[in-house]
C-alpha positions in Angstrom: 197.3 7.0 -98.0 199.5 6.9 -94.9 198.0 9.4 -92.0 200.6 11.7 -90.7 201.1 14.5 -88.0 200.7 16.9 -90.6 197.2 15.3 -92.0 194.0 17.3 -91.3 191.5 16.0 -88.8 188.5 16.3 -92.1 190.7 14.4 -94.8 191.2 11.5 -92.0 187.3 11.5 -91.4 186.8 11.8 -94.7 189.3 9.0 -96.2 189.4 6.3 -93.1 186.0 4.9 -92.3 186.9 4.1 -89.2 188.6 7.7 -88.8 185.9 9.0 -86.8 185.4 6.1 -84.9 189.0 6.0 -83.8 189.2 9.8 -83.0 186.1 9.8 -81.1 187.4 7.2 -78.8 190.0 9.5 -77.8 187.9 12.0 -77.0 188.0 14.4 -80.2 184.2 15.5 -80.8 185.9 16.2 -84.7 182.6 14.8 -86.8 180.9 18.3 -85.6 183.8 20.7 -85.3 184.2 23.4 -87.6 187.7 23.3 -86.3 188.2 19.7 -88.1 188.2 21.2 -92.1 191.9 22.9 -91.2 193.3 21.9 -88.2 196.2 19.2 -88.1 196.0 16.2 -86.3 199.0 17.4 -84.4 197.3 20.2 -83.3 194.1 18.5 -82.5 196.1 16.4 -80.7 197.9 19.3 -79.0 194.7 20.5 -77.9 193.1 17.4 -76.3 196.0 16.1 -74.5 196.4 13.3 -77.0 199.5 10.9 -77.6 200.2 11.9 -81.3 202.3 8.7 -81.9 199.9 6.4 -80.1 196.9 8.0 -82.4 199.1 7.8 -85.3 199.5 4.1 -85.1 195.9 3.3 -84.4 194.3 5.6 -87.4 197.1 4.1 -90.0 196.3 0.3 -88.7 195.4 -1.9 -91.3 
C-alpha cells in the first residue's frame, strides 16, 4: 500500500516495519503519541517541521 500525505502516522507504524524506524529518525516520537492513532502524516509533518515530500519518498522506498 502506497503511503500518502493523507495516511495516518498509526496505519504507517502499523503497516511498514520500518515505519517507525524511519519516522523516528526524523524526529517524530509517534510509537508513544496518542496523537499518532488520527493525525495525518501531513500534519505530523506540519508540526515537526518536516519535509513531507522528502518523508514521503523515504517511508514508500522499497
Amino acid at each position: 500500500m502506497m503511503i500518502t500525505k493523507d495516511t495516518i502516522v498509526g496505519d504507517i507504524i502499523n503497516m511498514n516495519p520500518k515505519g517507525a524506524e524511519i519516522l523516528m529518525g526524523y524526529g517524530m516520537g509517534c510509537i508513544g503519541c496518542p496523537s499518532a492513532q488520527m493525525e495525518k502524516l501531513e500534519q505530523a509533518c506540519e508540526i515537526h517541521g518536516i519535509d513531507l515530500n522528502e518523508i514521503l519518498k523515504k517511508l514508500n522506498e522499497k
